[in-house]
ZAGU-86846 format. One record per residue (C-alpha): residue in three letters; x, y, z. Coordinates in steps of 0.25 Angstrom, whole numbers, plus 5000, padded with zeros to 4 digits. Each point is the difference from the previous one (the first is absolute). Example, Ala and Ser with C-alpha at 12.3 -4.5 7.8 and 13.67 -1.06 7.14 Angstrom:
REM residues 2
ALA504949825031/SER500650144998/
REM end
This chain:
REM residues 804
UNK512648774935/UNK500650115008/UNK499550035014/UNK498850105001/UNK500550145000/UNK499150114996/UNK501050104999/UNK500349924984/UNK499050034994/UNK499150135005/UNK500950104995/UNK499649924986/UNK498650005000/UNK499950135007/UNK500650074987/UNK499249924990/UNK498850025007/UNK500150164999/UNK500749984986/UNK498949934994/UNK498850085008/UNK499449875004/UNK499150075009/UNK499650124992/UNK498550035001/UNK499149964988/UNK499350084994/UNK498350005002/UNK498750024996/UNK498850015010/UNK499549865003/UNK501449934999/UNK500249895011/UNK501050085007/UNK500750005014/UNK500650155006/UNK500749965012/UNK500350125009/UNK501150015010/UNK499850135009/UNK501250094996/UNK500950015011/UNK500750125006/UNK501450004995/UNK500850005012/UNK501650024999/UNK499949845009/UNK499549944988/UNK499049885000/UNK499649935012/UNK499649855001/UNK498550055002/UNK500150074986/UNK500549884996/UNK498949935005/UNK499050104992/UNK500650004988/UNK500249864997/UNK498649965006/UNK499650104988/UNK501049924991/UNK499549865001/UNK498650044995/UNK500450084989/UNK501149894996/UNK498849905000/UNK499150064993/UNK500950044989/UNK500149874999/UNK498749954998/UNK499950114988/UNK499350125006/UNK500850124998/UNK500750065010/UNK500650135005/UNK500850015012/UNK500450155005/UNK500750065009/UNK500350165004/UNK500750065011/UNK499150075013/UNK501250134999/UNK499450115005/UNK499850035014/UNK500650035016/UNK500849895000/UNK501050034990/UNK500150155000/UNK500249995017/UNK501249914994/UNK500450104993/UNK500050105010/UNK500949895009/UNK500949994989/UNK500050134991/UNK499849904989/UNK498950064990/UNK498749905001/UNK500149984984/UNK501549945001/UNK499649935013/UNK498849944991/UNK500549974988/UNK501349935006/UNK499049915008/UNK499149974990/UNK501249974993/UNK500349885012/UNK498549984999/UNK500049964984/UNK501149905002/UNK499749925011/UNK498449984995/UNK500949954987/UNK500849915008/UNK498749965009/UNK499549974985/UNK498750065002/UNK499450004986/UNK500050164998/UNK499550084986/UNK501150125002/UNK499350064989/UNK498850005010/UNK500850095011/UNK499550135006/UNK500550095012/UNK499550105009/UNK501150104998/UNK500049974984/UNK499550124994/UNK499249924989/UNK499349935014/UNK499850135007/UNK499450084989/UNK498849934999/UNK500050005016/UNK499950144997/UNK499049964989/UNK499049955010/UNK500150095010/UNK499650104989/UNK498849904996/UNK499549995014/UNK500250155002/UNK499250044986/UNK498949915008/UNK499850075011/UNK500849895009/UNK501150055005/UNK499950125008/UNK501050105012/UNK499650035013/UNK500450025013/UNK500049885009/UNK500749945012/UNK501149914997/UNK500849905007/UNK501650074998/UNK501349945003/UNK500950105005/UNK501249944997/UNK499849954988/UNK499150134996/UNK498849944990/UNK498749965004/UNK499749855004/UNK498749934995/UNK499549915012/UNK500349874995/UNK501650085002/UNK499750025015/UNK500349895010/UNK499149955010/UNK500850065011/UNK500050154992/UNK501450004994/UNK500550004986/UNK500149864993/UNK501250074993/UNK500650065011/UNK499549985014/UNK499750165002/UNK498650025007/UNK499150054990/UNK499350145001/UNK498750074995/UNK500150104994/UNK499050074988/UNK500550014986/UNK499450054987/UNK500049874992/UNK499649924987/UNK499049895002/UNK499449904990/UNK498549985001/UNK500149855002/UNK498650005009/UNK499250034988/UNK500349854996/UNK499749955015/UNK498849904997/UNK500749954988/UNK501449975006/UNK499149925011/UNK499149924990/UNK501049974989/UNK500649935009/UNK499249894997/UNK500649994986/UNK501349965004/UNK500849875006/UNK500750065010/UNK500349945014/UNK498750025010/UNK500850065010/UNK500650114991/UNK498550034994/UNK499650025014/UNK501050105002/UNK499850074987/UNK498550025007/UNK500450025013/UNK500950114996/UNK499050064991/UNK498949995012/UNK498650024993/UNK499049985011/UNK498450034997/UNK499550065010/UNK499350145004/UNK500350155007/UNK499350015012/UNK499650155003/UNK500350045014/UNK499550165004/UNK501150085005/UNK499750055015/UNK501050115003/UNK499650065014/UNK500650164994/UNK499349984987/UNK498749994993/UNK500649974987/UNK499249894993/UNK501349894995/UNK499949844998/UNK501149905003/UNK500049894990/UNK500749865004/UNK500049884993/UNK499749875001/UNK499749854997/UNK499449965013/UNK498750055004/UNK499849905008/UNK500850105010/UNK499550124997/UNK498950005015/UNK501449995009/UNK501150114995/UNK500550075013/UNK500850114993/UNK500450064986/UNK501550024997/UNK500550094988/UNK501350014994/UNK500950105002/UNK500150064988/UNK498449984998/UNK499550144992/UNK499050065007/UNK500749965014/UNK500050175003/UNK498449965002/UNK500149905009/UNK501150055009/UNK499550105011/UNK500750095005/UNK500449945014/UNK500549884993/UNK500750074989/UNK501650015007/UNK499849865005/UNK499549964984/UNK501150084993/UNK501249965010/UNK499449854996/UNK500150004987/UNK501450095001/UNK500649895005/UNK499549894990/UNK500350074989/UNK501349944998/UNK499349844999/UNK499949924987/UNK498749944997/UNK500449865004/UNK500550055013/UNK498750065004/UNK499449874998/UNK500949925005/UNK500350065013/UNK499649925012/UNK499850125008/UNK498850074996/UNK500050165001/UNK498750094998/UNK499550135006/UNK498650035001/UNK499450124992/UNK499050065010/UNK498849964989/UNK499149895000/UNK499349924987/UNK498649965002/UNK499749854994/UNK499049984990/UNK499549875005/UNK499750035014/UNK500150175002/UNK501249965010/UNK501150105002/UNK501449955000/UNK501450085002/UNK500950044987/UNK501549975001/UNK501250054991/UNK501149875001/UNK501149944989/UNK499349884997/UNK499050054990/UNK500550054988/UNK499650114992/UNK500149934986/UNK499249895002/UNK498649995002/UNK499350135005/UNK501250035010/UNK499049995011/UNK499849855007/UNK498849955012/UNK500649965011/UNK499349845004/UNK500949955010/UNK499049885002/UNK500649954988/UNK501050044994/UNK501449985008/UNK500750134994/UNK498850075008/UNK500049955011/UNK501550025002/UNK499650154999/UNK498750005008/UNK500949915012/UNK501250144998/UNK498850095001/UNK499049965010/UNK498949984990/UNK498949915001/UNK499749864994/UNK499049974993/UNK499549884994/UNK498949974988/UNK500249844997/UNK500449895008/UNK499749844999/UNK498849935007/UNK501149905006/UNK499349985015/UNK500850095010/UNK500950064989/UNK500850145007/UNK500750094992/UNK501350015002/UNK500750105009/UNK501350034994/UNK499850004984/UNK498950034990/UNK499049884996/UNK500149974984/UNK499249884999/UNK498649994996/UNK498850005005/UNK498550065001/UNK499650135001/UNK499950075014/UNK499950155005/UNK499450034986/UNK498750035003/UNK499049934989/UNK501049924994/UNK500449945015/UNK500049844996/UNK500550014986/UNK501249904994/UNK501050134998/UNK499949974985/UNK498850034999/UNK499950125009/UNK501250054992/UNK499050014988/UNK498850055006/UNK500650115009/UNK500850044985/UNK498650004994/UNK499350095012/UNK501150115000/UNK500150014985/UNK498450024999/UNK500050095012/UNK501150094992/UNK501149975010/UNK500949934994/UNK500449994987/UNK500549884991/UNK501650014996/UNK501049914997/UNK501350025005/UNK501549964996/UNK501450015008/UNK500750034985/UNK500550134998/UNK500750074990/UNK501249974995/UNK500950095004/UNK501450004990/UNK500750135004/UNK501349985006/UNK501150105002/UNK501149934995/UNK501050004987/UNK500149874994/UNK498749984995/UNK499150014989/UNK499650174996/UNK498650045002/UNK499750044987/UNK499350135006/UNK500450154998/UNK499450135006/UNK499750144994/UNK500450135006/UNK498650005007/UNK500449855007/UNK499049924992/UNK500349864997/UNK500249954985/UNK500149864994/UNK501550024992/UNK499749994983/UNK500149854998/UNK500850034988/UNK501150075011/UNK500049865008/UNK500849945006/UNK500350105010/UNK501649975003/UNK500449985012/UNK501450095002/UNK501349935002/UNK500750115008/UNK499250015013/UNK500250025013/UNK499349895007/UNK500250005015/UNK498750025007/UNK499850125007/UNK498349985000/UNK500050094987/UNK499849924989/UNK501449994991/UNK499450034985/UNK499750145008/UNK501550025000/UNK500349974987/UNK500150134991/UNK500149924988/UNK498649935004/UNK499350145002/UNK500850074990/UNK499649914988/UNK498450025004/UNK500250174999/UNK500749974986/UNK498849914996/UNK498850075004/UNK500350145005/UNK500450095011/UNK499749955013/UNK499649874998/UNK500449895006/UNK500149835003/UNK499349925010/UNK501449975007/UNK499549845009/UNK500249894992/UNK498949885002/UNK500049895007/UNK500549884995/UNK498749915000/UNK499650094990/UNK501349964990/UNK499649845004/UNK498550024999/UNK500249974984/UNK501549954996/UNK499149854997/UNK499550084988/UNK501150074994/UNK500849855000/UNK499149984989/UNK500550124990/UNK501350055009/UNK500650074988/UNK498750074995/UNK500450164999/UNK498950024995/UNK498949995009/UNK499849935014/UNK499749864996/UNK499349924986/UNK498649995003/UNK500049864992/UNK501349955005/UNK499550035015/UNK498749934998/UNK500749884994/UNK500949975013/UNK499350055012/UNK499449985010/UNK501249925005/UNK499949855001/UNK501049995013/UNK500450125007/UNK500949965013/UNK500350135010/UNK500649995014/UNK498949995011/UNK500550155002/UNK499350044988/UNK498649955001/UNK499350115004/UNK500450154995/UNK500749964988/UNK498949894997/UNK498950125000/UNK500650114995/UNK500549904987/UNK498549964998/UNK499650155002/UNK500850044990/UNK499549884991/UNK498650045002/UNK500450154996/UNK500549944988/UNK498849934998/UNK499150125002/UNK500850074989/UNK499849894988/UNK501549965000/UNK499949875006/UNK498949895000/UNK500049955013/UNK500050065012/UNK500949905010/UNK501449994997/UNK500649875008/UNK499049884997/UNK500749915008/UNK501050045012/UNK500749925011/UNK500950045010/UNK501449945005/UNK500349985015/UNK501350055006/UNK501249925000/UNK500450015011/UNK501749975006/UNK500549895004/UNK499750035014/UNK498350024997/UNK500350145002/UNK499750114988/UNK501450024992/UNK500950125006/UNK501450044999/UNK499750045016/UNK499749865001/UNK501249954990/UNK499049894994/UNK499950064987/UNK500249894988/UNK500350074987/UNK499749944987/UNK501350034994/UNK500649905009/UNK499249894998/UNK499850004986/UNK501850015000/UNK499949895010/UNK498949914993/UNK499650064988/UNK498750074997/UNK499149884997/UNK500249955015/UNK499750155005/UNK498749994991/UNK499449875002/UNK500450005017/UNK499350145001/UNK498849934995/UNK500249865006/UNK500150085014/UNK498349995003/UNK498950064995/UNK500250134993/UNK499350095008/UNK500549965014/UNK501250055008/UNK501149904999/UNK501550005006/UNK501149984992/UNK500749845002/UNK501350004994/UNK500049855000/UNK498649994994/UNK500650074988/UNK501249935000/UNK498949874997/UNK499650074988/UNK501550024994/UNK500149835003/UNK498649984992/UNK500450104989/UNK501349915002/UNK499249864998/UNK499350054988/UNK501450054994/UNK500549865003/UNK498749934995/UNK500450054986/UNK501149904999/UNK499049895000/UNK499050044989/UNK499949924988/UNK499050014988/UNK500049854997/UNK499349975015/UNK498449985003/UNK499549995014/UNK498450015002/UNK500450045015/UNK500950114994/UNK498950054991/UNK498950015011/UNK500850085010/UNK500350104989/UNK498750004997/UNK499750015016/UNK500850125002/UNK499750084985/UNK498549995006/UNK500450045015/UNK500750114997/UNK499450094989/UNK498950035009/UNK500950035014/UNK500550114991/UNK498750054997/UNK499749995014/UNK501450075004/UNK500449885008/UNK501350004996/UNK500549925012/UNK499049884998/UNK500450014985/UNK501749995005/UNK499749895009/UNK499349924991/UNK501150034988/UNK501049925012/UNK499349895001/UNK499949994986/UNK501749994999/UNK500049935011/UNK499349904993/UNK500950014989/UNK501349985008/UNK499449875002/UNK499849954986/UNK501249944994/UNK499750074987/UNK499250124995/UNK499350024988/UNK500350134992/UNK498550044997/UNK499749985014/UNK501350095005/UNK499550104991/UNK498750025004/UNK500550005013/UNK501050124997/UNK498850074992/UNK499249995015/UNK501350055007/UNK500550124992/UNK498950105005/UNK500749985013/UNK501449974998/UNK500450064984/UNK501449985001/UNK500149865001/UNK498949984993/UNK500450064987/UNK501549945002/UNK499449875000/UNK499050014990/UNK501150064991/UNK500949875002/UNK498849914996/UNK500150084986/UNK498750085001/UNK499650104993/UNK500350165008/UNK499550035010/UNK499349915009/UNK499250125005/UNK499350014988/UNK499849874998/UNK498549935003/UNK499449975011/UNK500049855001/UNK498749935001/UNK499549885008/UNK499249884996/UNK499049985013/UNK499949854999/UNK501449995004/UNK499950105011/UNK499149895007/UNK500749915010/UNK500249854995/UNK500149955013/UNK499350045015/UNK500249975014/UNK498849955008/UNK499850015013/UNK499449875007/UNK499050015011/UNK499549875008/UNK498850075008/UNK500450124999/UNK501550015004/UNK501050004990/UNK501049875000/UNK500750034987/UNK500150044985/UNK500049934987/UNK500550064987/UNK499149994988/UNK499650034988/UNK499550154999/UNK498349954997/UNK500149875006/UNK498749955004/UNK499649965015/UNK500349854998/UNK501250024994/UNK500650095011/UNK499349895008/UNK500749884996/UNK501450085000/UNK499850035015/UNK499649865001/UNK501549974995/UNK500750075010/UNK500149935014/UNK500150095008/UNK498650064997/UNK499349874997/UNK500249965012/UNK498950075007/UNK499249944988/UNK499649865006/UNK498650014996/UNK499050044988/UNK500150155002/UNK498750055002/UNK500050144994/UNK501150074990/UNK500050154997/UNK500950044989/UNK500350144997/UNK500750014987/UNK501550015000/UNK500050035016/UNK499549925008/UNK499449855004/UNK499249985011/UNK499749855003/UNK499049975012/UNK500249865007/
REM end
């Protein structure tokens, strides 16, 4: 038999596989035992595929594969994330249109998923840029328009000025930059379009308990979303140049502090700051918020340093009649909360940063009865402890001050119960050209109108001059603004921003189900047959925003009958980086970069899938080891080689219960997603195999069935050569008889008094004399044996225990 080479044979299977649809989604009714296995479509970059798409796809793969095999109907999509910066700044570089850049990409893109051999439904394909995909984008913003959920206003933005868009905040990094770019990012307020995902707070927070999704990415969904129960507290306003009767309200959670705030801070963009200023203070107030003005929110936060001014006003506090100082500084923020906060610099470290900058007192409300306890000089105390300075409620465990303070200043009328969430709105406006249309016109009077669903889609013009100037590049376009006067009259016009591309991500998962449906967004039937998702693996990148604004929209689609469930993504897992060769994140700076092209020339595609996943556990980072993959080309190898020996004629009980052993193994690591467990196994099953002198062809078989979600090449080569019926890959799943999973033989460990002096090997269920009289027969333990042992404790199949 000739040596393994895969380049023989994938070129075969890869054709026969497309020409005989063997992976072509089944058709099915509501209630089918079915498996949708969801890849997250990646950005089509002109680089192609890298190992960690790789890594995502064929961690999707293995499951669909498996479960086809056990006979539940599968689909398994995939679509292209097309729209967006990335490509038209591309463009811009090159003076390549983004469409030609796309399509040629996704072009690479089809072929090397094909020779990956990722079981992909091409009849299931969608894209961004596809104007049968954005259409019903367009559909939806309509639908959430019609509903009162999408709304323009006027609002601060983060802006990049030298890419010219707005950034979202998760697209500014920590330092203040561009993610895209590296320019320091700007505020600056523009009118925009926002999606009323707050509406849907509380439920994005407790459906969460629907799903099976990592606790970590759960937490951060929460976090993110940050509902906290708590209540306003009313502090009077006391302006030494005014009269004027005006409340300050501040939230909070802890009222346990409330005796010890030392001073009130307010944004600077707080609305009724003209109140609170006076006049002395007002050039100091205004030169301060001049020259913050240019901060994104994160930097405001962030900063180290804090900044502040005081206003001239003081608030009065409702617990104790106290007055304190009123400050403008960054810190607080205008969207969140009330946009006012009280300062307790006792215990809370951010206020006591700012009380240290401006000379403000300390004040403290709870500490422990820990005998000579002092609180410390240089930072805030955020422990726990009893109530002090808070007059009746001096002694009481903070948890239950917290509540009885609550109670009092609510009765009194002076606070009032609220929760509170970090969510915003989501804003999708962005000034840029390759995007999906917002589907939005404007009469002569400048009011906005929903465009006529039967004038969608929207197109988005070819001929367009892209380069960013901060005007958004539709508002360049005659042909764009031309077309809506023709439409619907003189002096009307289109919206000219295009949205954001988590809006076009925010529901491609449904449209894989119909992708070739002109005729309306999705079937109803065919949606709710396949969804939620059974397995949905994203990068750890995506587990926030796109994760919440895909159930938003889910839940939308809920609320307007055309689904019946309200989660999309049942199960979700997230891969780990794989990282270089030198532990460090792949880079061309670095030059540690492995492309997949390479390694499937240089080993064929099943070593590049079954080493990604024999590389660790799925979700940790993992440096790339060419030698470790270079194992798995020698296994793949051995098992090539193992052929040789099988013969239908040869029984061998040992044979049959290490088939049966590794059938039961690795159906559930599947399930499980541990691939690597599952690979490690499958190599100690060949190993064993090398050493038999003679393989039977039922138990090879079985052992090919096992292997081919992982390595289909070979798989079906060899299952080919044995004379089985095409494919293997829809073959059945091969079953396992329990009995013969059982060992036949164990290894006991042999204690005299406790310490162990050697094993004997046993039948598997051998009672305590036996396993007795077996140690008896080797010398060296018998001789610590000379007399009648007194005691003898047998645990079964482990361990024996004999006291002299």
């Amino acid at each position: 038999m000739k040596k393994f080479n895969p380049k023989d044979f994938e070129d075969k299977w890869r054709k026969k596989w497309a020409d005989d649809e063997v992976y072509k989604t089944p058709k099915i009714k509501k209630g089918d035992d079915k498996f949708y296995s969801l890849y997250s479509y990646p950005y089509p970059s002109g680089a192609g595929l890298h190992v960690g798409h790789v890594e995502g796809m064929v961690a999707n793969d293995i499951p669909a594969r498996y479960n086809r095999m056990k006979g539940k109907k599968v689909m398994m999509p995939m679509g292209w994330d097309s729209f967006g910066l990335p490509a038209e700044n591309y463009a811009i570089k090159t003076g390549v249109h983004p469409k030609e850049n796309t399509d040629e990409a996704i072009k690479a893109f089809v072929e090397q998923i094909n020779n990956i051999g990722i079981s992909v439904d091409w009849d299931t394909e969608v894209g961004a840029h596809y104007e049968n995909y954005y259409k019903w984008t367009q559909w939806i913003f309509i639908q959430l328009f019609n509903a009162g959920l999408a709304y323009k206003k006027k609002a601060p933005v983060n802006w990049c000025p030298k890419d010219q868009t707005v950034l979202a905040n998760e697209q500014v990094e920590s330092d203040g930059t561009c993610e895209r770019c590296g320019t320091k990012v700007e505020q600056k307020d523009l009118s925009q379009w926002f999606f009323k995902i707050t509406d849907f707070a509380d439920r994005l927070v407790d459906d969460l308990d629907k799903v099976d999704w990592p606790d970590s990415t759960k937490a951060q969904q929460r976090d993110w979303i940050g509902r906290s129960i708590g209540a306003e507290i009313l502090w009077k306003l006391n302006n030494p140049e005014s009269k004027e009767d005006f409340t300050i309200n501040t939230f909070t959670t802890r009222f346990d502090t409330i005796p010890g705030p030392t001073f009130l801070v307010v944004a600077p963009e707080y609305k009724c700051l003209d109140k609170i200023v006076t006049a002395e203070n007002k050039d100091a107030v205004s030169k301060y918020i001049d020259s913050i003005k240019n901060k994104t929110d994160l930097d405001r936060q962030s900063a180290k340093e804090k900044t502040g001014v005081f206003t001239g006003s003081y608030a009065v506090n409702p617990f104790n009649n106290e007055e304190v100082p009123i400050y403008v500084a960054d810190y607080v923020l205008a969207n969140y909360g009330t946009g006012a906060v009280m300062g307790m610099p006792g215990h809370d470290q951010r206020d006591f940063d700012f009380a240290k900058k401006f000379d403000l007192p300390v004040k403290y409300t709870l500490q422990p009865k820990d005998e000579g306890f002092e609180f410390p000089k240089d930072k805030a105390f955020e422990g726990e402890g009893y109530q002090i300075n808070s007059d009746e409620f001096d002694g009481l465990w903070w948890e239950e001050a917290k509540e009885k303070i609550m109670e009092k200043l609510i009765a009194d009328k002076k606070a009032i119960k609220k929760v509170n969430y970090k969510l915003r709105d989501w804003l999708l406006s962005r000034q840029r050209y390759w995007g999906c249309p917002i589907p939005v016109i404007y009469d002569p009077e400048g009011n906005a109108h929903a465009v006529p669903e039967e004038d969608l889609p929207v197109l988005l013009p070819y001929n367009v001059d892209f380069s960013p100037t901060g005007e958004s590049p539709l508002a360049k376009s005659e042909e764009f603004q031309k077309s809506a006067e023709e439409k619907y009259g003189k002096g009307w016009s289109r919206e000219v921003d295009t949205m954001d591309t988590f809006v076009d991500s925010s529901w491609y998962f449904f449209r894989h189900v119909d992708a070739k449906n002109d005729e309306k967004i999705f079937d109803s039937e065919k949606v709710n047959a396949w969804l939620p998702t059974d397995l949905y693996m994203i990068g750890a990148e995506h587990i926030v925003l796109h994760l919440m604004y895909s159930r938003f929209f889910t839940k939308f689609f809920f609320d307007q009958g055309l689904i019946d469930f309200d989660e999309p993504f049942y199960k979700m897992r997230h891969m780990g980086l794989i990282l270089g060769p030198d532990g460090r994140k792949m880079s061309k700076r670095w030059g540690n970069v492995i492309n997949p092209n390479d390694e499937i020339e240089k080993y064929g595609a099943d070593t590049l899938r079954m080493y990604e996943m024999f590389m660790g556990p799925l979700e940790d980072a993992k440096p790339w080891n060419d030698k470790a993959e270079k194992g798995v080309l020698r296994f793949l190898s051995k098992v090539w080689d193992n052929f040789e020996k099988v013969k239908e004629s040869v029984r061998s009980e040992d044979q049959e219960r290490e088939i049966n052993k590794l059938i039961k193994y690795v159906g559930p690591a599947i399930d499980s997603l541990s691939f690597n467990t599952a690979v490690a196994k499958m190599m100690e099953f060949n190993n064993f195999l090398s050493k038999e002198k003679e393989i039977n062809k039922s138990v090879f078989e079985r052992f090919m069935l096992v292997l081919a979600p992982f390595a289909l090449y070979i798989t079906e080569e060899l299952w080919a050569q044995m004379g089985n019926e095409f494919s293997i890959h829809n073959a059945k799943w091969p079953e396992f008889d329990e009995a013969l999973t059982k060992e036949s033989s164990v290894t006991i460990a042999i204690q005299i008094n406790g310490k162990v002096r050697g094993t004997v090997d046993v039948d598997a269920g051998s009672n305590e004399d036996a396993v007795y009289n077996a140690a008896m027969g080797v010398e060296n333990i018998a001789k610590y044996i000379e007399t009648e042992p007194k005691k003898k404790i047998y645990i079964q199949d482990r361990i024996l225990n004999v006291i002299v």
